[in-house]
Gaussian input, Z-matrix of N, CA and C with variables (Angstrom, degrees):
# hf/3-21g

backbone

0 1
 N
 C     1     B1
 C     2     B2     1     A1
 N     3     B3     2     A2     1     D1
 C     4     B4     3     A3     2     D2
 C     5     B5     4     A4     3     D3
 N     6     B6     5     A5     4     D4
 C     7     B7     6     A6     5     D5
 C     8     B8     7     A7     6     D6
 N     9     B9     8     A8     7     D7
 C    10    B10     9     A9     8     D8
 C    11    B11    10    A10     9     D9
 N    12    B12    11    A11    10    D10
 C    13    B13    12    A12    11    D11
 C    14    B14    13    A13    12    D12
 N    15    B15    14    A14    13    D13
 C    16    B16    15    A15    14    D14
 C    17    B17    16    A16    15    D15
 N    18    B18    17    A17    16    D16
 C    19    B19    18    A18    17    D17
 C    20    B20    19    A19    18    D18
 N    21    B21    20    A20    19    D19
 C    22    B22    21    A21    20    D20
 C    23    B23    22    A22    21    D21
 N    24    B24    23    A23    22    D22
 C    25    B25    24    A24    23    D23
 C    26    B26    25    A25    24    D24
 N    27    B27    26    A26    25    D25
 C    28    B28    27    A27    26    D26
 C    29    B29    28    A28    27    D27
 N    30    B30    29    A29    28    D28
 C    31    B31    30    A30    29    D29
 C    32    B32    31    A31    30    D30
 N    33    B33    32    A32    31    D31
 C    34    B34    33    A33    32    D32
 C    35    B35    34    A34    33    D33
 N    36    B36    35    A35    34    D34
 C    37    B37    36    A36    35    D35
 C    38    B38    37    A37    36    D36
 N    39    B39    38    A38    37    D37
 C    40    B40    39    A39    38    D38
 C    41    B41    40    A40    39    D39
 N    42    B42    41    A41    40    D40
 C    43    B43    42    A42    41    D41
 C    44    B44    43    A43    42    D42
 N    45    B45    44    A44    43    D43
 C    46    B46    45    A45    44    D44
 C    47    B47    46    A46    45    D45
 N    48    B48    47    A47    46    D46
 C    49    B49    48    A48    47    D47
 C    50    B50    49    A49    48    D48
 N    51    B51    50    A50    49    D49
 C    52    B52    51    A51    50    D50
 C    53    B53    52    A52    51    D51
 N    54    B54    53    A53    52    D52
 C    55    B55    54    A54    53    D53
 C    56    B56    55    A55    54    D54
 N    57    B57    56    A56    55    D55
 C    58    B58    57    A57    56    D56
 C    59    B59    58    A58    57    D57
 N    60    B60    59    A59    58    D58
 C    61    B61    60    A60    59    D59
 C    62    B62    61    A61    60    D60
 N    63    B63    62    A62    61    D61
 C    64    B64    63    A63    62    D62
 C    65    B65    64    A64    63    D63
 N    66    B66    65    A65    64    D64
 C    67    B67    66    A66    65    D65
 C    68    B68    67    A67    66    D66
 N    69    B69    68    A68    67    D67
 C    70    B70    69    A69    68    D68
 C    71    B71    70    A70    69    D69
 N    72    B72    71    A71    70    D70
 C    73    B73    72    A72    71    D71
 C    74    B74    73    A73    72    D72
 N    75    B75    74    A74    73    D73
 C    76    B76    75    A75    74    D74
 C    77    B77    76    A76    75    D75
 N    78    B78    77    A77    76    D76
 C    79    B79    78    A78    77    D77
 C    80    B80    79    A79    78    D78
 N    81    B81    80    A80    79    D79
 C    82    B82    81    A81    80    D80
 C    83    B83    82    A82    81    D81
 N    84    B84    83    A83    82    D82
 C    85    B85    84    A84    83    D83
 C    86    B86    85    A85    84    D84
 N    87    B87    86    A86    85    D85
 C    88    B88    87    A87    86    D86
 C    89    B89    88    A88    87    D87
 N    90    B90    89    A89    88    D88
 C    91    B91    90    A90    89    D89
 C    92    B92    91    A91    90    D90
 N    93    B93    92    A92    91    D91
 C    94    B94    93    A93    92    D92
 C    95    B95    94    A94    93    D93
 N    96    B96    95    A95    94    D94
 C    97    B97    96    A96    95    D95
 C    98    B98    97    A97    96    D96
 N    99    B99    98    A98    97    D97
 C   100   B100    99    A99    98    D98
 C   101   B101   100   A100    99    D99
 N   102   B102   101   A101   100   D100
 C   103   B103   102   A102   101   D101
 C   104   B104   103   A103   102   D102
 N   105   B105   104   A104   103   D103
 C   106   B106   105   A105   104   D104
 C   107   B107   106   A106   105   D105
 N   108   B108   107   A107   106   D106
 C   109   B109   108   A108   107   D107
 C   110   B110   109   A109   108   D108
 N   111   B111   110   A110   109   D109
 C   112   B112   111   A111   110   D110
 C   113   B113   112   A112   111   D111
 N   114   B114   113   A113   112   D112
 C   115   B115   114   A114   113   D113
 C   116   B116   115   A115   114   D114
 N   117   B117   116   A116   115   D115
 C   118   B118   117   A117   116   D116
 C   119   B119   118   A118   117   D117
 N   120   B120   119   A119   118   D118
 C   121   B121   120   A120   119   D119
 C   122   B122   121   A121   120   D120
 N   123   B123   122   A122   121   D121
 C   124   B124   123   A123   122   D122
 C   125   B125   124   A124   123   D123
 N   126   B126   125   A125   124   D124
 C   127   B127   126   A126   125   D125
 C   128   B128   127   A127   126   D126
 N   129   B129   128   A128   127   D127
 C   130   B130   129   A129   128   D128
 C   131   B131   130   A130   129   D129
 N   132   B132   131   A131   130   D130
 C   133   B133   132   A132   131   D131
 C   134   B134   133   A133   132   D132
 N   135   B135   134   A134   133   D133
 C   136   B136   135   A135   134   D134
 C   137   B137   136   A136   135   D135
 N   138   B138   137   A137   136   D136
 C   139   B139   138   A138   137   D137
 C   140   B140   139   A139   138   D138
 N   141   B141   140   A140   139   D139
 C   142   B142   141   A141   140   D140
 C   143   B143   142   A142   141   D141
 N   144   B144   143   A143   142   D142
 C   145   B145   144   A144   143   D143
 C   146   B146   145   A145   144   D144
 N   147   B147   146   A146   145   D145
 C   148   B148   147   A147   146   D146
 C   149   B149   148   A148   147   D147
 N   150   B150   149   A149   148   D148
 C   151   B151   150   A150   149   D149
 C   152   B152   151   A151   150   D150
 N   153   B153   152   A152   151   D151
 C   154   B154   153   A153   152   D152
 C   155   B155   154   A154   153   D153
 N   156   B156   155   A155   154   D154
 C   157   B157   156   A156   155   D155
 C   158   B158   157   A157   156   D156
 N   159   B159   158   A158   157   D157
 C   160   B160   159   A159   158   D158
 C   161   B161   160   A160   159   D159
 N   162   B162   161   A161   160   D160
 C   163   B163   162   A162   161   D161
 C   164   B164   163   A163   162   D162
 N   165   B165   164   A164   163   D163
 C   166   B166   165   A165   164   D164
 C   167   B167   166   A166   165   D165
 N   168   B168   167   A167   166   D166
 C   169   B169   168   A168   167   D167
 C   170   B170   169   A169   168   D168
 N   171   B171   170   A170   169   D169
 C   172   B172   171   A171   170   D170
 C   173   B173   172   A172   171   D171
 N   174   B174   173   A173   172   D172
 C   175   B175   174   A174   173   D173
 C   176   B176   175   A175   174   D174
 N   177   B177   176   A176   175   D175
 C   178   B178   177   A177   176   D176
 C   179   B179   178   A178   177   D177
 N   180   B180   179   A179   178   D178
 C   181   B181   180   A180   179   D179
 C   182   B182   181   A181   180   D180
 N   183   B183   182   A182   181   D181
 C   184   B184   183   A183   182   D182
 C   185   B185   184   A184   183   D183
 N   186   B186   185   A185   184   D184
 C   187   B187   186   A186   185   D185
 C   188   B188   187   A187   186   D186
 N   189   B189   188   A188   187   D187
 C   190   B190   189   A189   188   D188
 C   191   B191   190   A190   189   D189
 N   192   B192   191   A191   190   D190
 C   193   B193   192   A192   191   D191
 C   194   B194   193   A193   192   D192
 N   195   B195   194   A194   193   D193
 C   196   B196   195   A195   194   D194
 C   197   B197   196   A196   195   D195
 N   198   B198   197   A197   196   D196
 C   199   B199   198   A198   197   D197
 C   200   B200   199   A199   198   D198
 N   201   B201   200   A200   199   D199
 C   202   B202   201   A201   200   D200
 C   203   B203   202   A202   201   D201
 N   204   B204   203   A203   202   D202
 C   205   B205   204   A204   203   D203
 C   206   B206   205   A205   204   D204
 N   207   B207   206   A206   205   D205
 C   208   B208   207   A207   206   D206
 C   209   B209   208   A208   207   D207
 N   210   B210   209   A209   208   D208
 C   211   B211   210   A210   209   D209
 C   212   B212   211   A211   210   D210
 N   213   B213   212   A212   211   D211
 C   214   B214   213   A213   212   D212
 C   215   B215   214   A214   213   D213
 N   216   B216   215   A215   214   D214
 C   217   B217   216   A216   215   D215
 C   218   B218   217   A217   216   D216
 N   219   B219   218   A218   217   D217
 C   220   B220   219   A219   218   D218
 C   221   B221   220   A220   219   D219
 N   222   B222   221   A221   220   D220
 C   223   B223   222   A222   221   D221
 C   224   B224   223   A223   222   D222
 N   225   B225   224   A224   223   D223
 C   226   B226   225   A225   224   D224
 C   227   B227   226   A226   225   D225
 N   228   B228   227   A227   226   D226
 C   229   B229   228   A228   227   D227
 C   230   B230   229   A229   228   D228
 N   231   B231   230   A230   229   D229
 C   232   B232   231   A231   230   D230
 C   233   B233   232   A232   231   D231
 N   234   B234   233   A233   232   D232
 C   235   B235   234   A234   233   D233
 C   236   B236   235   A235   234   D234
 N   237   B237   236   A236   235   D235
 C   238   B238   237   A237   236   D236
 C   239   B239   238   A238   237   D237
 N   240   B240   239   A239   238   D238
 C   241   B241   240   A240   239   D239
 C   242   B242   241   A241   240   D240
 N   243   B243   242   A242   241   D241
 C   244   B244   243   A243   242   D242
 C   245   B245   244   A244   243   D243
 N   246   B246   245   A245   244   D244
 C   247   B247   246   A246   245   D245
 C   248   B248   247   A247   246   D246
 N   249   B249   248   A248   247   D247
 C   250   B250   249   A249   248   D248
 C   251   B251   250   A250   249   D249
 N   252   B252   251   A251   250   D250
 C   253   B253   252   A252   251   D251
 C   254   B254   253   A253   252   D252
 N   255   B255   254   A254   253   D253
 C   256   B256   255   A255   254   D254
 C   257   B257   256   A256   255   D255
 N   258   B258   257   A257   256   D256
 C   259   B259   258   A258   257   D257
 C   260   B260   259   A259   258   D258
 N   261   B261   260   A260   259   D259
 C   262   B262   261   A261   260   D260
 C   263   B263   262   A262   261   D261
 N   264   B264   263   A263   262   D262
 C   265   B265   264   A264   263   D263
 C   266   B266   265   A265   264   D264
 N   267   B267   266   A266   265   D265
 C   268   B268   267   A267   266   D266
 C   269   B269   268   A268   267   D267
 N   270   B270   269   A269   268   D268
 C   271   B271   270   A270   269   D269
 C   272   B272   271   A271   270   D270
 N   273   B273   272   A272   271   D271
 C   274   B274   273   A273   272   D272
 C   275   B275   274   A274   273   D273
 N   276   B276   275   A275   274   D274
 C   277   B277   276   A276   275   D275
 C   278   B278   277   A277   276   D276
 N   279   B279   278   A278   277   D277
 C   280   B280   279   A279   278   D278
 C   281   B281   280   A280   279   D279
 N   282   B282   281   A281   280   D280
 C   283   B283   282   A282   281   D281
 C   284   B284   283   A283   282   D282

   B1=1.4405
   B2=1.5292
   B3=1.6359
   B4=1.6643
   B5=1.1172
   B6=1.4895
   B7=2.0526
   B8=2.2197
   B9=1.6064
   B10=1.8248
   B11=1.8260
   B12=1.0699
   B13=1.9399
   B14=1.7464
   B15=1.0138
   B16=1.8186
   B17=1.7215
   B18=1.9258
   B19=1.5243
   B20=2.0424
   B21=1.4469
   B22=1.5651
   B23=1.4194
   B24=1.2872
   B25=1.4884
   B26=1.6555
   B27=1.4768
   B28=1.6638
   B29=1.3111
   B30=1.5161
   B31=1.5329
   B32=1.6819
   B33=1.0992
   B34=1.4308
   B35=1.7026
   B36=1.1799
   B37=1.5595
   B38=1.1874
   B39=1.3709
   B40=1.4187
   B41=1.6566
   B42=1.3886
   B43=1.7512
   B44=1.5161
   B45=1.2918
   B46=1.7266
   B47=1.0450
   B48=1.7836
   B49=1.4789
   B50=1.5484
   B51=0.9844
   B52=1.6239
   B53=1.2608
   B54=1.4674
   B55=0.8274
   B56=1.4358
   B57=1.6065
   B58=1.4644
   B59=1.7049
   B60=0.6280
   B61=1.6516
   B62=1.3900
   B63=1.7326
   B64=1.6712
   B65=1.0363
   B66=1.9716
   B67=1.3174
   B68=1.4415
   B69=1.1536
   B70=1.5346
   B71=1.3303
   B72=1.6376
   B73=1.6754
   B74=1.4038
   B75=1.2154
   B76=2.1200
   B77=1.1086
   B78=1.2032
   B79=1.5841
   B80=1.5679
   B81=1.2974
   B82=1.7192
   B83=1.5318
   B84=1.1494
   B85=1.8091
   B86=1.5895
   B87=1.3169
   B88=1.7421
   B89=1.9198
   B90=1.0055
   B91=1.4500
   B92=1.6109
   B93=1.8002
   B94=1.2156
   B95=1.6876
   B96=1.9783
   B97=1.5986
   B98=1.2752
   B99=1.2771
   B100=1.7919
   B101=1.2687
   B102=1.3017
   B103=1.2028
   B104=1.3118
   B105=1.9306
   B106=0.7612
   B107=1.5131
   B108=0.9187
   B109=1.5250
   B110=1.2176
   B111=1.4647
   B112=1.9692
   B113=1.6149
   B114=0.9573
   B115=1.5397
   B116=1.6766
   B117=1.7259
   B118=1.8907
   B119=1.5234
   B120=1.4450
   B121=1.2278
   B122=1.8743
   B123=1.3049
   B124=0.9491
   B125=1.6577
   B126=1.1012
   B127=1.6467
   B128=1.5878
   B129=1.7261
   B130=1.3080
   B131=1.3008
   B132=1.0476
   B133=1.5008
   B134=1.4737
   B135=1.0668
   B136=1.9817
   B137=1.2982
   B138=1.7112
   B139=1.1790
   B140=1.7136
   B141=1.1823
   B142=1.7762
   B143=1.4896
   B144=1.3134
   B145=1.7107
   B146=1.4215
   B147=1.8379
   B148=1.1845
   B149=2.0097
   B150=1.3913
   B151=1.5197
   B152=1.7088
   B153=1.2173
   B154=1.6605
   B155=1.4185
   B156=1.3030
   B157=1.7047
   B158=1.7442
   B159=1.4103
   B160=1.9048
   B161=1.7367
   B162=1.6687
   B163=1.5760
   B164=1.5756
   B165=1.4886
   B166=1.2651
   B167=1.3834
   B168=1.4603
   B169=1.5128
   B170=1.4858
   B171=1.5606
   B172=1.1415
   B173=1.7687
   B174=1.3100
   B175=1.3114
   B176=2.3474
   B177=1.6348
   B178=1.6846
   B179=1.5181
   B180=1.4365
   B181=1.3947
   B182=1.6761
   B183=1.1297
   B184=1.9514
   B185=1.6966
   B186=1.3028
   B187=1.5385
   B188=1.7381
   B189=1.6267
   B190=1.7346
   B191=1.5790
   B192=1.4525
   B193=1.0865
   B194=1.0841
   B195=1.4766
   B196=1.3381
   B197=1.5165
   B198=1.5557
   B199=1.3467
   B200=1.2953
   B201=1.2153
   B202=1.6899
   B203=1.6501
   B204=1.0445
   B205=1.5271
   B206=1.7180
   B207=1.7966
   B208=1.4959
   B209=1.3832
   B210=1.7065
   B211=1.5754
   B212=1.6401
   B213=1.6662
   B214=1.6548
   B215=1.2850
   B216=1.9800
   B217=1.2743
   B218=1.7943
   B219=1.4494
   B220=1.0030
   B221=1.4331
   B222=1.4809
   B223=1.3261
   B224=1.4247
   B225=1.7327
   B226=1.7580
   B227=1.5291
   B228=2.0699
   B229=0.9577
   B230=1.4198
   B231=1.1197
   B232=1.4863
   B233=1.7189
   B234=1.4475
   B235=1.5520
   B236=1.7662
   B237=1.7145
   B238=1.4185
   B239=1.5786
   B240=1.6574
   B241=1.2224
   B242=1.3702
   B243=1.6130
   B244=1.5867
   B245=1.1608
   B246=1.7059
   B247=1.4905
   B248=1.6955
   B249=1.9925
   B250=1.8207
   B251=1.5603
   B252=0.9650
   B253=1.6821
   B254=1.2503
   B255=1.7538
   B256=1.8128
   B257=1.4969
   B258=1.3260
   B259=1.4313
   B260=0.9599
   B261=1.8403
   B262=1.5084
   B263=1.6212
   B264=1.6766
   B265=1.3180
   B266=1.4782
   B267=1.4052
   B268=1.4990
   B269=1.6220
   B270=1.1401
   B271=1.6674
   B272=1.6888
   B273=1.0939
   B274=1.5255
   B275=1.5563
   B276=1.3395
   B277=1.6913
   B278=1.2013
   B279=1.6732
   B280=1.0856
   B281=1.9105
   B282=1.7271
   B283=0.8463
   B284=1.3445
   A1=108.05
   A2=109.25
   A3=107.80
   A4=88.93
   A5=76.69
   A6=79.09
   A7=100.05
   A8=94.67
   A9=102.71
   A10=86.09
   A11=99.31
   A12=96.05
   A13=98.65
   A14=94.89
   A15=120.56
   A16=97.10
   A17=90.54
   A18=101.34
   A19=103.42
   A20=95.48
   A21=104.00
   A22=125.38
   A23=81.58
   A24=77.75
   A25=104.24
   A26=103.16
   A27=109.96
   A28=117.09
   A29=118.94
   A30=128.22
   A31=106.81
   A32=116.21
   A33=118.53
   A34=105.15
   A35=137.22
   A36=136.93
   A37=111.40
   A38=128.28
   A39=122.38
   A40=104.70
   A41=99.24
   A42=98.27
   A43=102.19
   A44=112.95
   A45=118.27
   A46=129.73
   A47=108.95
   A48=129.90
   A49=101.39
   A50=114.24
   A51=113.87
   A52=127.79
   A53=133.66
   A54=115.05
   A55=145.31
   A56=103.52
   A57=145.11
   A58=84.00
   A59=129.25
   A60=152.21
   A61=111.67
   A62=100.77
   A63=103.47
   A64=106.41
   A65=141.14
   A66=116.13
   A67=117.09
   A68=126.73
   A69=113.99
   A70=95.65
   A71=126.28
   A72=104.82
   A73=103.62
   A74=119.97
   A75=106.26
   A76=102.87
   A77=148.42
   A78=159.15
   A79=102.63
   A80=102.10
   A81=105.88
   A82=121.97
   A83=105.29
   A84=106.04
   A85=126.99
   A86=102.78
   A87=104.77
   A88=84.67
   A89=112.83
   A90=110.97
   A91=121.71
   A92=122.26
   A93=133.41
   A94=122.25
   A95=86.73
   A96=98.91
   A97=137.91
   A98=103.58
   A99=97.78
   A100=94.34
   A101=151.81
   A102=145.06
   A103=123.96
   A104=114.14
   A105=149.04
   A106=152.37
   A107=107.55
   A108=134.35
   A109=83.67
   A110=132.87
   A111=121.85
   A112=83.11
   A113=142.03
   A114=127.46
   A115=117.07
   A116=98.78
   A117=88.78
   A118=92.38
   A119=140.33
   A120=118.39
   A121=88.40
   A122=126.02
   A123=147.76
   A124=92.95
   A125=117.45
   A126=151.22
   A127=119.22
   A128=102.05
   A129=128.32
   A130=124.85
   A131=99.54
   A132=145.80
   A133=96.45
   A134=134.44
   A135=149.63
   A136=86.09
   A137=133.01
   A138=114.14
   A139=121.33
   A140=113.40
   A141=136.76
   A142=97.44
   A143=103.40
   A144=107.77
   A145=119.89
   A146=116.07
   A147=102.41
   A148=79.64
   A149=119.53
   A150=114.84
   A151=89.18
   A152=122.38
   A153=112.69
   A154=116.11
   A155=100.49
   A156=124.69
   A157=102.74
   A158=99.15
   A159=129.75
   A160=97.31
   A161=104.31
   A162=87.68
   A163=121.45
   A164=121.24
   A165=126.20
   A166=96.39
   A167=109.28
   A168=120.86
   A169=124.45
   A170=113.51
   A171=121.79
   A172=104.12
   A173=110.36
   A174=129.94
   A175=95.44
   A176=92.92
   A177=102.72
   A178=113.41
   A179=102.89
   A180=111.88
   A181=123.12
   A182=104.72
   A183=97.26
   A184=79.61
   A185=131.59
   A186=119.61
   A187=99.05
   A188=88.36
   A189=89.57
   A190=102.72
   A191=137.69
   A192=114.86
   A193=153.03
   A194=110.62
   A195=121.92
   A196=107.85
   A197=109.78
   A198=103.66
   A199=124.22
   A200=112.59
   A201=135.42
   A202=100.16
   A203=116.57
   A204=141.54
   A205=99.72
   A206=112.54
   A207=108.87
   A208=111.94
   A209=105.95
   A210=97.76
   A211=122.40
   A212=82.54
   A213=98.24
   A214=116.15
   A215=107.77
   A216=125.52
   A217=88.74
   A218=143.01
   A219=131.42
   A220=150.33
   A221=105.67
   A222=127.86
   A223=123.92
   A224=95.32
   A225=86.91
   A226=100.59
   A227=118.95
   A228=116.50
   A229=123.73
   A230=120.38
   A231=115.84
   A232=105.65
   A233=129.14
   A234=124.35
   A235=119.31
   A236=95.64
   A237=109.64
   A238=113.72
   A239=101.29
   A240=89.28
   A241=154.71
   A242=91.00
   A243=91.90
   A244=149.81
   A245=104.59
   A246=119.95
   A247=102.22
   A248=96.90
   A249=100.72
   A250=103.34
   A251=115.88
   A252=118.30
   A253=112.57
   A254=99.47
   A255=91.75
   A256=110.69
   A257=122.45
   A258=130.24
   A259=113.80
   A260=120.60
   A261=123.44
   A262=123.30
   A263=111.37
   A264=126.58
   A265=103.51
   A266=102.54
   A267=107.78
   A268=136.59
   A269=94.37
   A270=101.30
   A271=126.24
   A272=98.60
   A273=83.45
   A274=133.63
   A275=110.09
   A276=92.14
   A277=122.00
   A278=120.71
   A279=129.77
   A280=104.26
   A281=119.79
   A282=99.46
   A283=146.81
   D1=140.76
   D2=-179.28
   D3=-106.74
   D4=161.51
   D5=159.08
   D6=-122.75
   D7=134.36
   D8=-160.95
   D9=-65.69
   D10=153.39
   D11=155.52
   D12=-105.27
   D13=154.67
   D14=178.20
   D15=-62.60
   D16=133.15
   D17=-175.73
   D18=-76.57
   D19=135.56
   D20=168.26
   D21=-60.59
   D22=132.30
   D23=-162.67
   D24=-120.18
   D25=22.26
   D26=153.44
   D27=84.76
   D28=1.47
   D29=164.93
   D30=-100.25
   D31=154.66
   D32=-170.06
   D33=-80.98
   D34=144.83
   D35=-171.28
   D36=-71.54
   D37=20.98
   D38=168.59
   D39=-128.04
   D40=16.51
   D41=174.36
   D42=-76.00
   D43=-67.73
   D44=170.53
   D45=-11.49
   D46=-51.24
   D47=172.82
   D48=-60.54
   D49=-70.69
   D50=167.99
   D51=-25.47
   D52=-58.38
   D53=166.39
   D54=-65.79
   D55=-21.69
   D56=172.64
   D57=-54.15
   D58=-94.79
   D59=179.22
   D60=-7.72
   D61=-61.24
   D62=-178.97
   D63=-96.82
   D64=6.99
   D65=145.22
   D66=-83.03
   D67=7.48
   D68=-178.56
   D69=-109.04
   D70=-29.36
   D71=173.35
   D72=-80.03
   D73=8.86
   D74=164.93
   D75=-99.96
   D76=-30.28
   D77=156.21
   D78=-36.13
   D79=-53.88
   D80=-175.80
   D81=-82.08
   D82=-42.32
   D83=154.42
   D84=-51.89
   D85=-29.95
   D86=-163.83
   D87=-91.72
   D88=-44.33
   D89=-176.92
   D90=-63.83
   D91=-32.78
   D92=148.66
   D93=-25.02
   D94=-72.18
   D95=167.93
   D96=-56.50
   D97=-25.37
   D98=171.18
   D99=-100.72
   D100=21.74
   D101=127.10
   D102=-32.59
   D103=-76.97
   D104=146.74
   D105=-29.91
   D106=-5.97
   D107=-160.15
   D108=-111.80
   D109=-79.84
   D110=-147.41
   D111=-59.28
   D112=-50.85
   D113=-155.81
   D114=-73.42
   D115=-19.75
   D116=169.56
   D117=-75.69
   D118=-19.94
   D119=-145.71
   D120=-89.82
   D121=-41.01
   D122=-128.75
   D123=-89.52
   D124=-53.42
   D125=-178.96
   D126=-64.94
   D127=-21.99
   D128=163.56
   D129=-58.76
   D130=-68.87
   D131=-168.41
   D132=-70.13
   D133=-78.64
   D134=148.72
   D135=-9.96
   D136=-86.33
   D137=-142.14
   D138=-81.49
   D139=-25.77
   D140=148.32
   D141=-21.85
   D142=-81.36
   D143=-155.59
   D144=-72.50
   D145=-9.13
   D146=-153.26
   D147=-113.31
   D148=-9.80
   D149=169.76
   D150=-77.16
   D151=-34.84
   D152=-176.01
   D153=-56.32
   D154=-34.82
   D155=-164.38
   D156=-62.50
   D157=-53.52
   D158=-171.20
   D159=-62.02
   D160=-55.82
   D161=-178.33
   D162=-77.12
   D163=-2.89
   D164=-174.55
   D165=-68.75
   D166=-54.02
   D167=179.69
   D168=-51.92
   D169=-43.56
   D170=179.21
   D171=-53.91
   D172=-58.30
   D173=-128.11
   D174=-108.45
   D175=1.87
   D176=-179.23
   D177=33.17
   D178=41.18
   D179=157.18
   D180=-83.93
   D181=-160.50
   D182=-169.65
   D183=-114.50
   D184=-177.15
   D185=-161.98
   D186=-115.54
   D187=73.85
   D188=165.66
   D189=-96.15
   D190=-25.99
   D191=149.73
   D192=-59.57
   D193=-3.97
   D194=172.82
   D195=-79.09
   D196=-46.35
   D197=177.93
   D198=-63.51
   D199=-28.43
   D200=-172.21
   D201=-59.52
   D202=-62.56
   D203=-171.36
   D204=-62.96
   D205=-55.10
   D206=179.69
   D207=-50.41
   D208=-33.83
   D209=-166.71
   D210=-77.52
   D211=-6.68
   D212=-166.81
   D213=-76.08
   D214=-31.88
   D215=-156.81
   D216=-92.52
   D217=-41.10
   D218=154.66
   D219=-44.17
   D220=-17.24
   D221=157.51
   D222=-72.06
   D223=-35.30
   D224=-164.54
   D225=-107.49
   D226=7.19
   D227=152.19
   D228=-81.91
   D229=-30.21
   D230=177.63
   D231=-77.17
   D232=-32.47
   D233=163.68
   D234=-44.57
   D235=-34.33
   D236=172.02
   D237=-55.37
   D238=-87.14
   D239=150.21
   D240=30.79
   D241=-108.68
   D242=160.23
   D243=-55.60
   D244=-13.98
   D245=-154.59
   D246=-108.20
   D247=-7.50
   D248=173.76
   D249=-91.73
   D250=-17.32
   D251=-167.12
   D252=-87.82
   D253=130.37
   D254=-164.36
   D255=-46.61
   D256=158.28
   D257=169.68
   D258=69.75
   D259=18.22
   D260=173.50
   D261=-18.54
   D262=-148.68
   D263=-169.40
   D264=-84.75
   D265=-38.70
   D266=165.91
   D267=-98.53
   D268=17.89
   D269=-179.02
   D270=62.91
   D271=-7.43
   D272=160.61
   D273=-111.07
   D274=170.86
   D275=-172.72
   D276=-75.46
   D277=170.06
   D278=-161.47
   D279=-89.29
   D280=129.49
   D281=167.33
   D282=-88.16

């Protein structure tokens, strides 16, 4: 019994690997980023409201700075956001 070897098929045997390679590091980047993402949004938003929270306290106001600040930190997390995701706000890619 032989054993056949696989007909050539005219790419060098480390092309395969190659491609093997750069679909699993795009697999692993895209999977990073949606990792990553709820927690800039999340972390935004957290750190906004809770400096809002500190000056409400400082300043014995009722907590319109907290909200002021939450709304602030949600804006410039979702600008975040957008601006990591390929084809962001500005169109170019993410580095």
């Amino acid at each position: 019994m032989t054993i056949e070897e696989p007909a050539d098929s005219g790419a060098p045997p480390s092309a395969g690997r190659a491609k093997a390679s750069r679909a699993t590091r795009q697999a692993t980047n895209q999977a990073a980023l949606a990792l990553e993402l709820p927690f800039v949004l999340v972390g935004t938003i957290a750190l906004g409201a809770a400096l809002g929270y500190f000056l409400d306290h400082w300043m014995h106001t009722r907590p319109i700075f907290m909200f002021v600040l939450g709304a602030l930190g949600f804006a410039g997390g979702l600008r975040e956001i957008l601006r990591r995701l390929p084809g962001g706000a500005d169109g170019a890619k993410p580095s």
